[in-house]
C-alpha positions in Angstrom: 153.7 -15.8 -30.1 152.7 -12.5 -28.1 151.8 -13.6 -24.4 149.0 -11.1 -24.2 146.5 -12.0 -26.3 144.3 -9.3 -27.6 141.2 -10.8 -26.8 141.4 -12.5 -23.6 138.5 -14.4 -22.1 136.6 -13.3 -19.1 136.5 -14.2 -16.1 132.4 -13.7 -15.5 130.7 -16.5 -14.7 127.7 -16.9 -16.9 124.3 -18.8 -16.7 123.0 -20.4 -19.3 119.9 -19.8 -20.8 117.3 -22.8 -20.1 115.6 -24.3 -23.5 112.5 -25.8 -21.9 109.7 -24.2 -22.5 107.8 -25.0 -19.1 110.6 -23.6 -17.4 109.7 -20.3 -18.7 107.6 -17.5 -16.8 104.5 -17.6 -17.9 103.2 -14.4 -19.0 100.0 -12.8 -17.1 98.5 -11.0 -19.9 97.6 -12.4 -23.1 98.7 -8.9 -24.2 102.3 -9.0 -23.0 104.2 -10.2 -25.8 103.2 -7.1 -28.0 105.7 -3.8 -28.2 104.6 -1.3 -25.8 105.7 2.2 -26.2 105.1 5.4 -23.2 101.9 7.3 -23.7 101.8 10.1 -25.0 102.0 12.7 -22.2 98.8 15.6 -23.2 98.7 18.8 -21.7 95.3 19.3 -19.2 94.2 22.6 -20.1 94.1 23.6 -23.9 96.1 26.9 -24.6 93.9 29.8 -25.2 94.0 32.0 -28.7 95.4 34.6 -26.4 98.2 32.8 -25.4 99.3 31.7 -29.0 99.2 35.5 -30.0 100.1 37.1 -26.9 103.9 37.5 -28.4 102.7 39.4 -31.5 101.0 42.0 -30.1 102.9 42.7 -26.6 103.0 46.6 -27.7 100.1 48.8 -28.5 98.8 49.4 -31.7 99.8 52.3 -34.0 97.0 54.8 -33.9 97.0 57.3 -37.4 93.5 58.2 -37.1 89.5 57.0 -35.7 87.2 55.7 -38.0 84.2 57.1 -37.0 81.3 55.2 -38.6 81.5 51.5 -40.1 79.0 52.6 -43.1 79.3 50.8 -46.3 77.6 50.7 -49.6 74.9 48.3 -48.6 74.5 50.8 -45.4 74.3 54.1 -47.7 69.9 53.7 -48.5 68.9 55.4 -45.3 67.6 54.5 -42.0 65.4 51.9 -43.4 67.9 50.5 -45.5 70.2 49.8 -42.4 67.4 48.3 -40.4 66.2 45.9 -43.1 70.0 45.1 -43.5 70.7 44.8 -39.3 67.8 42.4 -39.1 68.9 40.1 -42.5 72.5 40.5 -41.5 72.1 39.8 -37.6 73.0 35.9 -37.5 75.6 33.8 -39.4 73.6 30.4 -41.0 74.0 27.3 -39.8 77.5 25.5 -41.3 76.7 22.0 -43.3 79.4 20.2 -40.8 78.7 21.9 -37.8 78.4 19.1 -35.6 74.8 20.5 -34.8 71.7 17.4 -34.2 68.7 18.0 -35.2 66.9 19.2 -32.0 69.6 21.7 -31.8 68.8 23.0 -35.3 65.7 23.4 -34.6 65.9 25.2 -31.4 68.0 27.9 -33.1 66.1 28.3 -35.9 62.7 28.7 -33.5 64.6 31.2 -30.9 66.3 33.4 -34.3 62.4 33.0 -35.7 61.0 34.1 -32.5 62.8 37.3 -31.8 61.3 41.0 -32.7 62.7 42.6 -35.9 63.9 45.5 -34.1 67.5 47.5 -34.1 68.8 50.0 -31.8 69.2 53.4 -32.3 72.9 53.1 -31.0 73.0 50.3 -34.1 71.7 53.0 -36.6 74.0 55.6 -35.8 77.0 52.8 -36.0 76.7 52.6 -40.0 75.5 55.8 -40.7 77.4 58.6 -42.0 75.8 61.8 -40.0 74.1 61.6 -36.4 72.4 64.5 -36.9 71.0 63.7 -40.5 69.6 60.6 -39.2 68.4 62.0 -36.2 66.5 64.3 -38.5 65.3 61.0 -40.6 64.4 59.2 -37.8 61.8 61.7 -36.8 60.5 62.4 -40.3 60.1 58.3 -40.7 58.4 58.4 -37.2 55.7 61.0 -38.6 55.0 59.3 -41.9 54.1 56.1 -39.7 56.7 54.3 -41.4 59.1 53.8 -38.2 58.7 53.8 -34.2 60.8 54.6 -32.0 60.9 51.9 -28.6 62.3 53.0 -25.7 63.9 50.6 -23.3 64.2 51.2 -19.8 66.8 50.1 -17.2 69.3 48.4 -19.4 72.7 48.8 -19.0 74.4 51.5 -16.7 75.9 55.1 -17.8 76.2 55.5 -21.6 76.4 51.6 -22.1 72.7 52.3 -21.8 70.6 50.2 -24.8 68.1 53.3 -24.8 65.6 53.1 -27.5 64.7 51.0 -30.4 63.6 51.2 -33.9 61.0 49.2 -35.7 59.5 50.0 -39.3 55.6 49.8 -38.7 55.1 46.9 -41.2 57.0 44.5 -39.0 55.1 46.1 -36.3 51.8 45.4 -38.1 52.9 41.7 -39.3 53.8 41.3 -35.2 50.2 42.1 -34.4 48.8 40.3 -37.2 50.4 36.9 -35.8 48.8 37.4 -32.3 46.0 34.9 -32.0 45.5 36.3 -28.0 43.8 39.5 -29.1 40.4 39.7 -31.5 40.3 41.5 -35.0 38.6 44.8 -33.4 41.0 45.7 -30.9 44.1 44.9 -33.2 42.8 47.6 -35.8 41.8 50.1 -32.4 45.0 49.7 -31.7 47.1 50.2 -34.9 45.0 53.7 -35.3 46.4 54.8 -31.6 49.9 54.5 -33.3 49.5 56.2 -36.2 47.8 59.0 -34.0 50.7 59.4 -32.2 54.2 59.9 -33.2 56.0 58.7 -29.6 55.8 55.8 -28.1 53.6 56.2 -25.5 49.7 55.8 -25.5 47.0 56.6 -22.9 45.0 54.8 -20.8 42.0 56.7 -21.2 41.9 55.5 -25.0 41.5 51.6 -23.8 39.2 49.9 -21.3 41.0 47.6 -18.2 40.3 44.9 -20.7 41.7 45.5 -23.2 44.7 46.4 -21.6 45.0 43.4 -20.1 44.9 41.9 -23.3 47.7 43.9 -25.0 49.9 43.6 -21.9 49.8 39.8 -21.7 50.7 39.7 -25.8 53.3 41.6 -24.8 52.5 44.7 -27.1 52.4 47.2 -24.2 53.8 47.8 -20.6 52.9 50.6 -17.9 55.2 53.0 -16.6 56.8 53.6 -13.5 55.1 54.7 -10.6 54.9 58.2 -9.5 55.9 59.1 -5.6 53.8 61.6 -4.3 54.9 63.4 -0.8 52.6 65.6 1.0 54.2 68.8 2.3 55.9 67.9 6.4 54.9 69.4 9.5 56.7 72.1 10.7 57.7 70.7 13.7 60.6 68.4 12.7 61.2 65.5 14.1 64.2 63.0 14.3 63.6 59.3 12.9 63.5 56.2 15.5 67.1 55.1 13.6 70.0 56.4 15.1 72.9 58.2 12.9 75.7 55.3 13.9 73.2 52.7 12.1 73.1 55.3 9.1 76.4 55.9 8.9 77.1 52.1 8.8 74.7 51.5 6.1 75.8 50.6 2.4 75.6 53.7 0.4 72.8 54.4 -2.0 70.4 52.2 0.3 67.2 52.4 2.2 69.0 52.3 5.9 71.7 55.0 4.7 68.3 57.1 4.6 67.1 56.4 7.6 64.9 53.5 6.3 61.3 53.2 4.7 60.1 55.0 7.2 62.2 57.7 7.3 59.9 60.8 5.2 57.1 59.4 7.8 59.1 59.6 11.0 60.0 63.2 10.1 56.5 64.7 10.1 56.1 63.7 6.3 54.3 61.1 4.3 55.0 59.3 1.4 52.4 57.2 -0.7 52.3 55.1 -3.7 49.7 56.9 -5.2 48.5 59.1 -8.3 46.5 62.0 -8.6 43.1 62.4 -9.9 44.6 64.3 -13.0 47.6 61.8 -13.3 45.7 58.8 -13.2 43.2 60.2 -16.0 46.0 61.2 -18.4 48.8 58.0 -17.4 50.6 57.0 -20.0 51.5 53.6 -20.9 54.8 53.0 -23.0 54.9 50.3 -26.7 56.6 47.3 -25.9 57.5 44.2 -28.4 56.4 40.2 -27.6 60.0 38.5 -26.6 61.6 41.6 -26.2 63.5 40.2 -23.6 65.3 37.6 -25.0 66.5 40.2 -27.5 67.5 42.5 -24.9 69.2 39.4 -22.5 71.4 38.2 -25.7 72.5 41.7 -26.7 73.7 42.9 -23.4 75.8 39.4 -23.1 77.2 39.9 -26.6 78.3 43.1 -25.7 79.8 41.8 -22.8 81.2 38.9 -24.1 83.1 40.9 -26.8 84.5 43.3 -24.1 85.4 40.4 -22.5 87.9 39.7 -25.4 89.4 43.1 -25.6 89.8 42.5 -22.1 92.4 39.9 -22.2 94.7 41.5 -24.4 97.7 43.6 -22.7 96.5 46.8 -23.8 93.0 46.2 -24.5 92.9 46.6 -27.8 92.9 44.2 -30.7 93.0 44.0 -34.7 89.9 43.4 -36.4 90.6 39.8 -38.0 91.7 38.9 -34.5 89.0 39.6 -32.7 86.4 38.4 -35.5 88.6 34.8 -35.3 88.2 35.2 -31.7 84.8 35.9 -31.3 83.9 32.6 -33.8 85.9 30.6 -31.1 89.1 30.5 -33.0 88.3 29.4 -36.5 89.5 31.0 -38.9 86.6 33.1 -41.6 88.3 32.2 -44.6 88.4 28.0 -43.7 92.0 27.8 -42.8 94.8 27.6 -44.5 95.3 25.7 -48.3 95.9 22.1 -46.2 93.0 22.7 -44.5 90.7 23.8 -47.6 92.0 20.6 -49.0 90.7 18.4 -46.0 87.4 20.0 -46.2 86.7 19.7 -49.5 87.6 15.6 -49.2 84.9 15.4 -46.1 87.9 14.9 -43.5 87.7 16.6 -40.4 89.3 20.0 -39.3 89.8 21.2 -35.9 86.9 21.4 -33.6 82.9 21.5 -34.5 81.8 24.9 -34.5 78.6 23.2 -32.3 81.0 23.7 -29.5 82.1 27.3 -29.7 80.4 29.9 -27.4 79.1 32.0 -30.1 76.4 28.9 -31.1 76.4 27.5 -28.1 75.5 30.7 -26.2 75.0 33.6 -28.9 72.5 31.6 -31.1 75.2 32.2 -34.5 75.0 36.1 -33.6 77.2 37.6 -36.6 80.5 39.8 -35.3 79.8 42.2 -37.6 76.2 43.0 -35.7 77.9 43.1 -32.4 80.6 45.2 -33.4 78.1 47.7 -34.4 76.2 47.5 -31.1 79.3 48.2 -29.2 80.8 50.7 -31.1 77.2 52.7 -31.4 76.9 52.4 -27.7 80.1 54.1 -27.3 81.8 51.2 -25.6 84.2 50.5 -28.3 86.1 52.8 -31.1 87.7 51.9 -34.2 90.8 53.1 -35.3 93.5 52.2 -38.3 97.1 51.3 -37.7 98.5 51.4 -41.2 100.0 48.4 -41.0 97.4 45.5 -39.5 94.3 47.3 -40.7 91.7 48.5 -38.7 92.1 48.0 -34.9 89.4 47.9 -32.1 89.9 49.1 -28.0 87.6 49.8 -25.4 86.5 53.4 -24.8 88.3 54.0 -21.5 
């Protein structure tokens, strides 16, 4: 018999286990005896579309030659043809399973209802095939009294300028027809002033005060800018009260880096806000649309918005499907993937509402295609093709 076992007992000295049940801890939540497991630890800040495709396009995209125009077939009838087209084509409808309520339906539907049927003239020459030809058309149209042309002051800086507009004269006449703020006589006095006249202005001399007051509060006209008139100085010149260190401490392009109000007065001048007798008798007053500034306020921050986009990316430029997906707040145009097209047609739910992307939250459903158009008429944007991811879009630099 060995004398070292192989299992030898320990020398631990053990406590037994008590039996009794009241001798047991009693627990403090009813809830204790269940398995818990560590929760689950979830990330504060979502990642951004950017970051998930930031590793495919670190290099710039190949560049074999600018497209130039993004006219199609349907954009091929003309200048009328793209503006009936730009104003059916201008939102996306409302999806079944949006997550939209009610009220919010019917706030988008009144604001898209609400909103002139008018298209810019950067728009136009986005899907047509020859600036000059529809320059040329645009001006023919304008004669016949089948188009006018808008023009739209003080929007947007250097050539990010919106410019002028275009409406066909039947929306014009179906906008006038639904005022109920101006009478029957003065609607039909002033449709024969428009066809008189091929621009957009009209004079003053043609209405009385009242009834253009009445035109200007429905919104259908607005007056020009001011002219300054200076009367000739003095020959003796004088030096203004302001002192040239205050001047040259003045932000640039301001009244005190002039010398102030004042400053054409002080001299020996004068300056007044006032019109000659010729001037006043010939003014011109300019054709203006009813909620023309919503229109202009949502344009301008859907061209921003899309810049905005391009912005993000290393080089500022971005394929086509990309920035489509990107501008619809990440979902995908064609529903997803086959897994997903599965859920959908079951009822179950797929990634996020599209209630809760900026482009209906903010841009009403405005269509990318629309904005694209916008941008790339304005000159902000160019298209180009890279051969191998289709057609690519950077900002003009």
């Amino acid at each position: 018999m060995p004398s070292n076992p192989p299992f030898a007992r320990s020398s631990r000295i053990t406590k037994k286990s008590s039996k009794l049940p009241s001798l047991r801890r009693s627990a403090s939540s009813p809830f204790a005896g269940f398995n818990q497991r560590k929760p689950i630890q979830r990330s504060k800040t979502k990642p951004e579309y950017s970051q998930r495709n930031e590793d495919l396009f670190s290099e710039s995209l190949d560049d074999i030659g600018i497209v130039n125009t993004l006219a199609t077939a349907d954009t091929s009838r003309g200048v009328v043809g793209i503006i009936e087209q730009a104003n059916i084509s201008m939102f996306d409808p409302l999806p079944e399973k949006g997550g939209f309520h009610s009220t919010r339906i019917a706030e988008i539907l009144n604001f898209r209802r609400s909103l002139p049927k008018t298209v810019t003239l950067a728009h136009v020459h986005a899907l047509s095939m020859s600036p000059t030809a529809t320059e040329k058309e645009v001006v023919d149209l304008c004669k016949a009294n089948v188009l006018r042309k808008i023009h739209i002051p003080g929007r947007g800086t250097g050539g990010s300028t919106i410019g002028e507009g275009l409406i066909l004269f039947k929306d014009l006449e179906e906008l006038l027809d639904r005022s109920e703020s101006i009478d029957r006589q003065l609607k039909q006095k002033f449709l024969a002033q428009l066809r008189a006249r091929i621009s957009s202005s009209l004079h003053t001399s043609a209405f009385s005060q009242t009834e253009l007051s009445s035109l200007k509060r429905a919104g259908f006209l607005t007056s020009t800018t001011q002219h300054f008139i200076s009367s000739p100085p003095d020959t003796t010149f004088c030096l203004p009260s302001t002192s040239i260190p205050t001047i040259s401490r003045a932000a640039s392009g301001s009244l005190a880096a002039i010398g102030g109000s004042n400053a054409v007065v002080e001299a020996g001048g004068s300056l007044a806000l006032r019109r000659s007798s010729s001037q006043s008798d010939t003014s011109d007053i300019q054709l203006s649309l009813p909620n023309a500034g919503p229109y202009l306020r949502l344009l301008e921050s859907a061209r921003s918005h899309l810049l905005s986009l391009l912005h993000k990316s290393p080089y500022r430029e971005l394929p086509l499907d990309l920035l489509c997906e990107r501008w619809d707040g990440g979902i995908a145009a064609d529903g997803g993937n086959r897994v997903d097209l599965g859920k959908r047609a079951r009822g179950d739910f797929v990634g996020f509402f599209p209630s809760r992307t900026r482009k209906w939250k903010t841009f009403w459903g405005l269509r990318f295609e629309w904005v694209l158009a916008e941008a790339m008429g304005s000159g902000l944007v160019e298209c180009f093709e890279t051969g191998s991811v289709g057609r690519g879009i950077r900002i003009v630099s």
